[in-house]
N, CA, C and O atoms as a GROMACS GRO file, in nm:
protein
  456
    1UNK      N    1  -0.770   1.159   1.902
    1UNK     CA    2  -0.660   1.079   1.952
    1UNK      C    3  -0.686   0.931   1.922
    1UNK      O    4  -0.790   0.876   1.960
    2UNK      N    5  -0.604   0.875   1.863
    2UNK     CA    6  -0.579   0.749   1.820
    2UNK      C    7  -0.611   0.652   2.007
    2UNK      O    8  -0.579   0.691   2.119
    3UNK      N    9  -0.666   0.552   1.975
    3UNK     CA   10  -0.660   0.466   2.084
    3UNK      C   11  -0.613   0.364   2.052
    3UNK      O   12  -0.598   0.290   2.149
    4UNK      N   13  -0.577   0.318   1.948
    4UNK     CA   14  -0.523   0.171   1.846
    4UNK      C   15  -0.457   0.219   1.707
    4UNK      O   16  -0.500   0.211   1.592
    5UNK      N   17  -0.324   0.277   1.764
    5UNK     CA   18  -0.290   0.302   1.591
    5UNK      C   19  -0.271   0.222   1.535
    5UNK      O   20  -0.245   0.119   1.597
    6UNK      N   21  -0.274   0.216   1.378
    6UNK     CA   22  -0.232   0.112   1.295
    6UNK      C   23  -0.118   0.123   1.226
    6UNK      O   24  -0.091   0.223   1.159
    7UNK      N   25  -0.035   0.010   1.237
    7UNK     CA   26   0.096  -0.016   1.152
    7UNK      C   27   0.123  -0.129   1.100
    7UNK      O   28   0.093  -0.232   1.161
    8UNK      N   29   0.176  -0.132   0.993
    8UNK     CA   30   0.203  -0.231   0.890
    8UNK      C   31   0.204  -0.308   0.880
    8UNK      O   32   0.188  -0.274   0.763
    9UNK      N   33   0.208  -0.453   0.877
    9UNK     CA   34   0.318  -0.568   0.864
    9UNK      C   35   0.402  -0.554   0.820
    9UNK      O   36   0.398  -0.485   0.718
   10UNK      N   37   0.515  -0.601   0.858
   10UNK     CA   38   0.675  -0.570   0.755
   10UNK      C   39   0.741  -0.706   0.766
   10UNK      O   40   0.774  -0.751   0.876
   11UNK      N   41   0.758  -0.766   0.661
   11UNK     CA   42   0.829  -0.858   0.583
   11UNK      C   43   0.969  -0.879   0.645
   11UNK      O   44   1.027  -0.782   0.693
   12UNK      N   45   1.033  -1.020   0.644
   12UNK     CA   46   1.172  -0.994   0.623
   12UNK      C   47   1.334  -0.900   0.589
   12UNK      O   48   1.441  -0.851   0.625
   13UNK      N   49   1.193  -0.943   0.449
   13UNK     CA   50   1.248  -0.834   0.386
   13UNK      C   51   1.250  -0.666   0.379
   13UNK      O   52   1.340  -0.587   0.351
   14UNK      N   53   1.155  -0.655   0.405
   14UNK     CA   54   1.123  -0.507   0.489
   14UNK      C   55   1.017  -0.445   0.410
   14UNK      O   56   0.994  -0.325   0.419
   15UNK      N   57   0.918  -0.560   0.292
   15UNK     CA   58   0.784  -0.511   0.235
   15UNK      C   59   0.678  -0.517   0.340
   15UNK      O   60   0.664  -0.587   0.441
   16UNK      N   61   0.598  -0.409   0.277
   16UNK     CA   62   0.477  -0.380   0.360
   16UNK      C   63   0.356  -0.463   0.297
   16UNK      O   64   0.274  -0.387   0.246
   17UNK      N   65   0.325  -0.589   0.288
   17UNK     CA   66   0.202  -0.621   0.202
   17UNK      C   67   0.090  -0.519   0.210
   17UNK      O   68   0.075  -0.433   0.123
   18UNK      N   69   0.022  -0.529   0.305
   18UNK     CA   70  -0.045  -0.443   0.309
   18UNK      C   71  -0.058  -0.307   0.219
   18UNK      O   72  -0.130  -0.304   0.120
   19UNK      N   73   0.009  -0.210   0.258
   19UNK     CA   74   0.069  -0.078   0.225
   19UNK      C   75   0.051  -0.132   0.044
   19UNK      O   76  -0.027  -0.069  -0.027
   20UNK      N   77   0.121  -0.239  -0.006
   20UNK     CA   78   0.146  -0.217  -0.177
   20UNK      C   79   0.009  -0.251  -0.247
   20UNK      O   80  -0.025  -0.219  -0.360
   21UNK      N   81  -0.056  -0.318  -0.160
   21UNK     CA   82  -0.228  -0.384  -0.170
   21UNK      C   83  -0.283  -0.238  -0.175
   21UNK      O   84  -0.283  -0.193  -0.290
   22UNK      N   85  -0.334  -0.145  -0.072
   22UNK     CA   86  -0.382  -0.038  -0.026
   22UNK      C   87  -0.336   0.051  -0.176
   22UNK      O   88  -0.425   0.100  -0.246
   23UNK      N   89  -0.203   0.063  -0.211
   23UNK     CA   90  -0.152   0.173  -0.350
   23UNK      C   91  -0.174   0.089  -0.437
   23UNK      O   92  -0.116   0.117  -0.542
   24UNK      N   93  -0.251  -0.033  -0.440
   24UNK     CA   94  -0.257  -0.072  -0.604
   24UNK      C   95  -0.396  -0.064  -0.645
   24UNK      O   96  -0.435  -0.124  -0.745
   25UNK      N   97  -0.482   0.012  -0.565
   25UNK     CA   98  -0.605   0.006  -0.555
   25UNK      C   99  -0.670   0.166  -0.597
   25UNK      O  100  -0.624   0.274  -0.560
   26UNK      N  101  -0.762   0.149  -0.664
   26UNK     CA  102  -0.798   0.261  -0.705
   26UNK      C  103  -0.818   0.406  -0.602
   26UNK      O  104  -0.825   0.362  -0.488
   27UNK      N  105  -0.822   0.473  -0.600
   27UNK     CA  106  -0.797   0.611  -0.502
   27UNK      C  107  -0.930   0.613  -0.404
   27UNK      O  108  -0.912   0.624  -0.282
   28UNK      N  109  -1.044   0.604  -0.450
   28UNK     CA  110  -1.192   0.595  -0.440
   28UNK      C  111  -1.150   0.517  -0.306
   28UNK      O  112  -1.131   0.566  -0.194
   29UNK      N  113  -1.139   0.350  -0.358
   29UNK     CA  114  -1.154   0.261  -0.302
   29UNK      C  115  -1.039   0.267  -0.172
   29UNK      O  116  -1.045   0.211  -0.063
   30UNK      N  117  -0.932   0.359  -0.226
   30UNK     CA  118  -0.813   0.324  -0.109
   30UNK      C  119  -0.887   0.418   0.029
   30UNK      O  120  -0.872   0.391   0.148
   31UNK      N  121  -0.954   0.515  -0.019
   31UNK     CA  122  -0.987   0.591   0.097
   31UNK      C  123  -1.102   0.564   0.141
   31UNK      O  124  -1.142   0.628   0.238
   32UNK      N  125  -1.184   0.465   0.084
   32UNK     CA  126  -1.250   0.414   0.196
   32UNK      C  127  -1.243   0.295   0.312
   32UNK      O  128  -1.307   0.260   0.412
   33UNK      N  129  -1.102   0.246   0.225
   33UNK     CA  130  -1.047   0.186   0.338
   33UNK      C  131  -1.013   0.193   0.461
   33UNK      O  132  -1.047   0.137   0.565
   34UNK      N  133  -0.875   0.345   0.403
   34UNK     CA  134  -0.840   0.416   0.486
   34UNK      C  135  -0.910   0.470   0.583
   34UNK      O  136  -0.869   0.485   0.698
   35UNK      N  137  -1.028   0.504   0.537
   35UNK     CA  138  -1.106   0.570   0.662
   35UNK      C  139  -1.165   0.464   0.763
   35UNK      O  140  -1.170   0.487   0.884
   36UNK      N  141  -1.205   0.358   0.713
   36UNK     CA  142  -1.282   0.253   0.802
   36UNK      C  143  -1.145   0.196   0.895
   36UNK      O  144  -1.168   0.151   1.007
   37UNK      N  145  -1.018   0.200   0.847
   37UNK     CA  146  -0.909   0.176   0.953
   37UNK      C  147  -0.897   0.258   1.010
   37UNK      O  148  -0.871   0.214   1.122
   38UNK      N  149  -0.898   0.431   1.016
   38UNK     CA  150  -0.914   0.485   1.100
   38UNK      C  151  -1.006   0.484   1.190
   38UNK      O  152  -0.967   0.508   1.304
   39UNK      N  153  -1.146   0.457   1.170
   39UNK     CA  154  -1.205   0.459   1.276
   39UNK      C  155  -1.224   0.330   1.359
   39UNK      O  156  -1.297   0.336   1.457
   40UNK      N  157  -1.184   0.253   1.338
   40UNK     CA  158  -1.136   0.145   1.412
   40UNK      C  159  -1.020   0.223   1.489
   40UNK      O  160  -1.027   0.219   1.612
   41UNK      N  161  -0.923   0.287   1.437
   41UNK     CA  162  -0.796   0.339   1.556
   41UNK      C  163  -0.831   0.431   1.642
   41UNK      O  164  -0.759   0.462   1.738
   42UNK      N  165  -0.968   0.497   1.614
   42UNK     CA  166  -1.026   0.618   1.703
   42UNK      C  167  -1.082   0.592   1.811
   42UNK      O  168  -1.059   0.649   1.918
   43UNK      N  169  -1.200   0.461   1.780
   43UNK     CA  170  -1.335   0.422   1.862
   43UNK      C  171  -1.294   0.253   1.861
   43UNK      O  172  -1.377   0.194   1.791
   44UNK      N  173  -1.189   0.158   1.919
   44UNK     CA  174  -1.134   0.083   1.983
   44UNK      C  175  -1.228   0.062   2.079
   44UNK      O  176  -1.312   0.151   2.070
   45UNK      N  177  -1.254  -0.016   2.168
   45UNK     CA  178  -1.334  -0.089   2.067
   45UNK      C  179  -1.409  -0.088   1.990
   45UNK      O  180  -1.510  -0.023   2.016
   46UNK      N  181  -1.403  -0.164   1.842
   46UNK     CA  182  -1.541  -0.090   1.798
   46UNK      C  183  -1.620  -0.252   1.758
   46UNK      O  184  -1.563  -0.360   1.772
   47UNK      N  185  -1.739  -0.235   1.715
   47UNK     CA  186  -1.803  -0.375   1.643
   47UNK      C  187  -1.883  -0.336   1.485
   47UNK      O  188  -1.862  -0.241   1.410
   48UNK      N  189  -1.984  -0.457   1.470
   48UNK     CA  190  -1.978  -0.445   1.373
   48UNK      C  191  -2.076  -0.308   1.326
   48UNK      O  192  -2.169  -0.290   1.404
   49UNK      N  193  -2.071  -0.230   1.236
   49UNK     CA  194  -2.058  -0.336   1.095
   49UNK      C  195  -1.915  -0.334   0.960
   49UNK      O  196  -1.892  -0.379   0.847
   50UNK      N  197  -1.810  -0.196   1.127
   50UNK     CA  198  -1.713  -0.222   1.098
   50UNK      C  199  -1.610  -0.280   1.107
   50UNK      O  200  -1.516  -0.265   1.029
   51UNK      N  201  -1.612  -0.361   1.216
   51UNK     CA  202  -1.467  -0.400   1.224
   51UNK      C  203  -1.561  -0.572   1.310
   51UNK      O  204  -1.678  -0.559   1.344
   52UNK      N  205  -1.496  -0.696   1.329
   52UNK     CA  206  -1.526  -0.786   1.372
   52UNK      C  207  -1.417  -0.896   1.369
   52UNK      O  208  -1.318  -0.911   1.297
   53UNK      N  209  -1.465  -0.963   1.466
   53UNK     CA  210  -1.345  -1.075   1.501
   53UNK      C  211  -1.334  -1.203   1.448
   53UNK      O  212  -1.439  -1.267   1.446
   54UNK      N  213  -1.234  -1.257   1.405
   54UNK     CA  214  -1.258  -1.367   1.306
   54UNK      C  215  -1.302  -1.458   1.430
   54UNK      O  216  -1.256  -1.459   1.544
   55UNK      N  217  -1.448  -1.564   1.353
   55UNK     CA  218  -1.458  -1.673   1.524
   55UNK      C  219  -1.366  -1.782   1.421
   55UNK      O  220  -1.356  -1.802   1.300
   56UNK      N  221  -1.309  -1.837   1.545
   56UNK     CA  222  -1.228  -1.955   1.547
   56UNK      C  223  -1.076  -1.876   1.542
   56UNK      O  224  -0.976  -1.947   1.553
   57UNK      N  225  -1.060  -1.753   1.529
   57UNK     CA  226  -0.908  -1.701   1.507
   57UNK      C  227  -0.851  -1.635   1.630
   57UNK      O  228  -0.865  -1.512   1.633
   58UNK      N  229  -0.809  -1.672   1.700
   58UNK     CA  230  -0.804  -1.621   1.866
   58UNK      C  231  -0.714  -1.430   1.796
   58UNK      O  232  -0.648  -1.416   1.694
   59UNK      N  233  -0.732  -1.377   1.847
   59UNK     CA  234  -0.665  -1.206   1.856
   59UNK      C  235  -0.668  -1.155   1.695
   59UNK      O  236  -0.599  -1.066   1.645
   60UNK      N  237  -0.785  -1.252   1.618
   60UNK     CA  238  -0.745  -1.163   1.442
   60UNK      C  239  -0.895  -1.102   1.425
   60UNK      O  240  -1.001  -1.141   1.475
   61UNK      N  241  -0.871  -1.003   1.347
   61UNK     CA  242  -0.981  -0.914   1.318
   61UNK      C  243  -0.996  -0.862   1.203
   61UNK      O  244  -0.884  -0.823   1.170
   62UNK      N  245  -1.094  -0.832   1.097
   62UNK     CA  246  -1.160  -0.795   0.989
   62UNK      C  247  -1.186  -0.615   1.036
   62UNK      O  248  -1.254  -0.584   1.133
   63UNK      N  249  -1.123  -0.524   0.956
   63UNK     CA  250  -1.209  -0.412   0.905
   63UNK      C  251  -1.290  -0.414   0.764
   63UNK      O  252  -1.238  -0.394   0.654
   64UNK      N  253  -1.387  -0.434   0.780
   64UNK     CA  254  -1.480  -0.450   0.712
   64UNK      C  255  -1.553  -0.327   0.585
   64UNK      O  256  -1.663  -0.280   0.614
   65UNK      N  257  -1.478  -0.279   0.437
   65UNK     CA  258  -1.565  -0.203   0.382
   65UNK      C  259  -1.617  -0.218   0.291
   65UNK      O  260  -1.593  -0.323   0.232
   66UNK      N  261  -1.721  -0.118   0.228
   66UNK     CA  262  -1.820  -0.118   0.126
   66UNK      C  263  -1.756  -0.108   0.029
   66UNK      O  264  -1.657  -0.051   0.076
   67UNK      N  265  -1.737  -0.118  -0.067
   67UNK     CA  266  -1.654  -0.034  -0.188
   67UNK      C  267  -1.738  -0.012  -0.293
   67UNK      O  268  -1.837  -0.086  -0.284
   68UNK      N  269  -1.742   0.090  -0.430
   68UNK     CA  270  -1.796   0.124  -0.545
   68UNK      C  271  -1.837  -0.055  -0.604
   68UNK      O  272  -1.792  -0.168  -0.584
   69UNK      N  273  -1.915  -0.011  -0.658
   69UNK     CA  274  -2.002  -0.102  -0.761
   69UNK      C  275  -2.041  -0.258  -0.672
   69UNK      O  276  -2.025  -0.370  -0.721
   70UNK      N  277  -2.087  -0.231  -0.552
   70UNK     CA  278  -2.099  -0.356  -0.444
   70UNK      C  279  -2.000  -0.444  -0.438
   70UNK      O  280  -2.026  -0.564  -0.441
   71UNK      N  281  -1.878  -0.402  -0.429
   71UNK     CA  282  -1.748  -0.452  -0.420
   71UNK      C  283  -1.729  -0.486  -0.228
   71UNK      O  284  -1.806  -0.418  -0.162
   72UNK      N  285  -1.687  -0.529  -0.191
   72UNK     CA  286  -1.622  -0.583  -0.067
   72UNK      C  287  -1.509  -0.539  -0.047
   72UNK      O  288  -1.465  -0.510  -0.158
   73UNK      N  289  -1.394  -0.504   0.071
   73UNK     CA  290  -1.273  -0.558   0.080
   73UNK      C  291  -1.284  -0.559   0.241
   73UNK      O  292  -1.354  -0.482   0.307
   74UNK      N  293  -1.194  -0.668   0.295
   74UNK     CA  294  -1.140  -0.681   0.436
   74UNK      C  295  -0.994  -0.678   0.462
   74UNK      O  296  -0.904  -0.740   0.406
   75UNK      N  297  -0.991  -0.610   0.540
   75UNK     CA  298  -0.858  -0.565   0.563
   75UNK      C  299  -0.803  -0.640   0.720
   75UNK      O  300  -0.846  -0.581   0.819
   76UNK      N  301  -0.742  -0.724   0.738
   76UNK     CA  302  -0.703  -0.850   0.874
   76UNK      C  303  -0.588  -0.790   0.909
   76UNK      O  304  -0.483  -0.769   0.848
   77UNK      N  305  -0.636  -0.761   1.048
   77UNK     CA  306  -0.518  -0.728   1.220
   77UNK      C  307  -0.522  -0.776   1.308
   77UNK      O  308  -0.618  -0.825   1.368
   78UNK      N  309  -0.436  -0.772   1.329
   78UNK     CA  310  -0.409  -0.790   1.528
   78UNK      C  311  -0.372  -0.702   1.601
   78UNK      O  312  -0.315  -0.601   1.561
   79UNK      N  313  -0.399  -0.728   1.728
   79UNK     CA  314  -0.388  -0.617   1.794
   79UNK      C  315  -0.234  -0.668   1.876
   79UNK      O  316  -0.212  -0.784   1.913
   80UNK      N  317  -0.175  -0.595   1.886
   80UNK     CA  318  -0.025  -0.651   1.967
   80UNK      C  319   0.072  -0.528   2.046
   80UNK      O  320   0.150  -0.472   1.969
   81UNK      N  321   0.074  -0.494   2.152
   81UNK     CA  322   0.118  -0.385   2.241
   81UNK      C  323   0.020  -0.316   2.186
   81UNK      O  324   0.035  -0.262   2.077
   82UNK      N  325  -0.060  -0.312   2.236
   82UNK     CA  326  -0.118  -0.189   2.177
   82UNK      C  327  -0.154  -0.105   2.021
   82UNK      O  328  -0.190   0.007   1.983
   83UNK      N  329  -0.137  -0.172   1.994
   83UNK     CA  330  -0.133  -0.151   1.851
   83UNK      C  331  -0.203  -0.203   1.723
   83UNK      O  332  -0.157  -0.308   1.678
   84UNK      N  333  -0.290  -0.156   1.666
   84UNK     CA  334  -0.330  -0.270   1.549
   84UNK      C  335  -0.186  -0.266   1.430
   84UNK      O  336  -0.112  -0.175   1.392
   85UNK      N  337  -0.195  -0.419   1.398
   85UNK     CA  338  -0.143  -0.481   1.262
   85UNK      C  339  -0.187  -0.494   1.175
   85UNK      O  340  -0.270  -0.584   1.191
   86UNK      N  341  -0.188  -0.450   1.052
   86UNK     CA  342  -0.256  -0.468   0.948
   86UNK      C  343  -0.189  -0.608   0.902
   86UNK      O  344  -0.069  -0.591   0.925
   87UNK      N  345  -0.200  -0.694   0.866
   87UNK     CA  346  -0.196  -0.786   0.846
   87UNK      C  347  -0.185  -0.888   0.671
   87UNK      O  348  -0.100  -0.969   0.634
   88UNK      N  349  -0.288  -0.846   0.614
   88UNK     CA  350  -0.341  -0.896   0.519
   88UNK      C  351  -0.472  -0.832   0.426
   88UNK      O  352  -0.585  -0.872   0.453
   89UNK      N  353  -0.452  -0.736   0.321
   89UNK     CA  354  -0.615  -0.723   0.275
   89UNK      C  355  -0.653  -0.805   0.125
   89UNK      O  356  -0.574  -0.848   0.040
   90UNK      N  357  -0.806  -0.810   0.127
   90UNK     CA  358  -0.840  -0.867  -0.006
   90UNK      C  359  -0.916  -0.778  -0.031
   90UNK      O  360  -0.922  -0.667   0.021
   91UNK      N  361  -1.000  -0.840  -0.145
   91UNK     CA  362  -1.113  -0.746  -0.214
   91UNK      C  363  -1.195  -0.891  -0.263
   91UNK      O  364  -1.169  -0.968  -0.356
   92UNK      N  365  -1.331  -0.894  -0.135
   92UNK     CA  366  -1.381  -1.025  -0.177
   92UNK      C  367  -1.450  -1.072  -0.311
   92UNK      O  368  -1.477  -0.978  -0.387
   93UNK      N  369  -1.472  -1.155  -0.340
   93UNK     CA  370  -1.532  -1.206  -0.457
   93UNK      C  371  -1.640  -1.265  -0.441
   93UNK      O  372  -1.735  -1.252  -0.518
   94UNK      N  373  -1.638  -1.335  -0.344
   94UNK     CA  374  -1.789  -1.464  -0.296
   94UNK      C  375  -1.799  -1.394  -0.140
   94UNK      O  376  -1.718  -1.327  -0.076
   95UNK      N  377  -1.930  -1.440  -0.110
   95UNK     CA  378  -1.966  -1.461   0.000
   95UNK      C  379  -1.850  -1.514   0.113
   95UNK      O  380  -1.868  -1.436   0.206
   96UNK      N  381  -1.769  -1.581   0.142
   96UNK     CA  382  -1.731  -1.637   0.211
   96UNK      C  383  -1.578  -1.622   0.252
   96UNK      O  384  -1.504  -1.680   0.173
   97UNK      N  385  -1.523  -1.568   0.340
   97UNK     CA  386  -1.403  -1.531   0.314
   97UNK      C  387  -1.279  -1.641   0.253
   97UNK      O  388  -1.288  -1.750   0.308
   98UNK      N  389  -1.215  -1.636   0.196
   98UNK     CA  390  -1.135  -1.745   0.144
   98UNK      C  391  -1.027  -1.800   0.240
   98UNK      O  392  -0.951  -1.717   0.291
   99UNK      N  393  -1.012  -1.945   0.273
   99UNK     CA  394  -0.945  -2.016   0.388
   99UNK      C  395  -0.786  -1.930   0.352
   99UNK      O  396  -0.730  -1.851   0.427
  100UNK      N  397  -0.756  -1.959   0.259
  100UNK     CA  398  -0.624  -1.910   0.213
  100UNK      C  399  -0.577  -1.765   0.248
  100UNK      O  400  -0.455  -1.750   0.253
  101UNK      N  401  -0.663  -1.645   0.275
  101UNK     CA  402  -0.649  -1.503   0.324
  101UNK      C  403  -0.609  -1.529   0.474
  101UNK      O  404  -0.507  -1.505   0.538
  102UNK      N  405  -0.704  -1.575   0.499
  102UNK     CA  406  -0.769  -1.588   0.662
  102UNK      C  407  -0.574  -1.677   0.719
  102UNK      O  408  -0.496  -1.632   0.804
  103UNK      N  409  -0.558  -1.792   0.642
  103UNK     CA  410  -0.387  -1.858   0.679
  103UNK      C  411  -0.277  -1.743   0.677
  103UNK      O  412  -0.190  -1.714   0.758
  104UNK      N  413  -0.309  -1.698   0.573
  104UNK     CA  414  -0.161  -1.611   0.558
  104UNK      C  415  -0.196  -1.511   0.687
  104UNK      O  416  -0.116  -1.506   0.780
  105UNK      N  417  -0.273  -1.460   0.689
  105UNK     CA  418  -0.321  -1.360   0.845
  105UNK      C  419  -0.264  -1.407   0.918
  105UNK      O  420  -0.149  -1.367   0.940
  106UNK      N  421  -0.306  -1.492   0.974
  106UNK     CA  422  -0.267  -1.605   1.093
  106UNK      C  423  -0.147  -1.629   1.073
  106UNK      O  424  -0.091  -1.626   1.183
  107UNK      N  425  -0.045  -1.661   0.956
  107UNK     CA  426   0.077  -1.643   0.989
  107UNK      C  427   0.175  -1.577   1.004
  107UNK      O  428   0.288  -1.602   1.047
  108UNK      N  429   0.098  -1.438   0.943
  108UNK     CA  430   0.167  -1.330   0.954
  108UNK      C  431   0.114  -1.296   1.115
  108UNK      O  432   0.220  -1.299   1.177
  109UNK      N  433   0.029  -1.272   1.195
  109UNK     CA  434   0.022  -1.270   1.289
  109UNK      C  435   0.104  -1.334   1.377
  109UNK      O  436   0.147  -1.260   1.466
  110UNK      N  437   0.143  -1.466   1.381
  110UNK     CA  438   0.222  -1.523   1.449
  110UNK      C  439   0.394  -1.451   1.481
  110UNK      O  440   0.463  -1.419   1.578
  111UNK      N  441   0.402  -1.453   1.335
  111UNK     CA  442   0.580  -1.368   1.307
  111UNK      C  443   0.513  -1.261   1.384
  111UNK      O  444   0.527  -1.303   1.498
  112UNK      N  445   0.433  -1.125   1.395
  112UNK     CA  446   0.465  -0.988   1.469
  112UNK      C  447   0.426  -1.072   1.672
  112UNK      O  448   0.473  -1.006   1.765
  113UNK      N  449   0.386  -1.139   1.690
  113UNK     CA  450   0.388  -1.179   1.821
  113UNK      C  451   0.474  -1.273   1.851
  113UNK      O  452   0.467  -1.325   1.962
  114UNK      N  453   0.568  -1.313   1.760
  114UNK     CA  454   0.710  -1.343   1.862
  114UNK      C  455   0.842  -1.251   1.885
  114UNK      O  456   0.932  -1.288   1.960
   0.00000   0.00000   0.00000
């Protein structure tokens, strides 16, 4: 049983960023995504070394996975009624998450909490 399901962000317009990020990604890689968001929706709370909270980002959060060939990706939610938001994913490149991922999160976060 789900304790935090996860659902989309949805656009204005009614795109899913997320969702077209997740299918443009190799199959391998999409399901290990997929799975590390599930278990974040299973075992709520969870910490690291999967899932963690952005510091300085009040209610945003990183699922955190491994991917083929020491690849990265983070996948950014919020939690809102109950619910995780997927928010925003990348596929890191450097060490450091990029200011520019971490904004659009945060503003897409803002739009699903009003």
């Amino acid at each position: 049983m789900k304790k935090l399901p996860a659902l989309f962000y949805r656009t204005v317009s009614g795109s899913e960023p997320v969702r077209v990020w997740l299918l443009s990604l190799d199959p391998t890689d999409r399901r290990s995504i997929g799975f590390d968001i599930a278990t974040v929706e299973i075992g709520w709370p969870i910490g690291m070394p999967t899932c963690r909270a952005i510091s300085g980002r009040r209610n945003l959060w990183e699922v955190r996975t491994d991917l083929t060939d020491g690849r990265i990706a983070r996948t950014f939610f919020t939690v809102e009624r109950d619910q995780m938001v997927l928010l925003h994913g990348i596929i890191k490149k450097t060490q450091k998450t990029p200011p520019g991922a971490l904004d659009l999160a945060q503003r897409r976060q803002k739009e699903v909490q009003q």
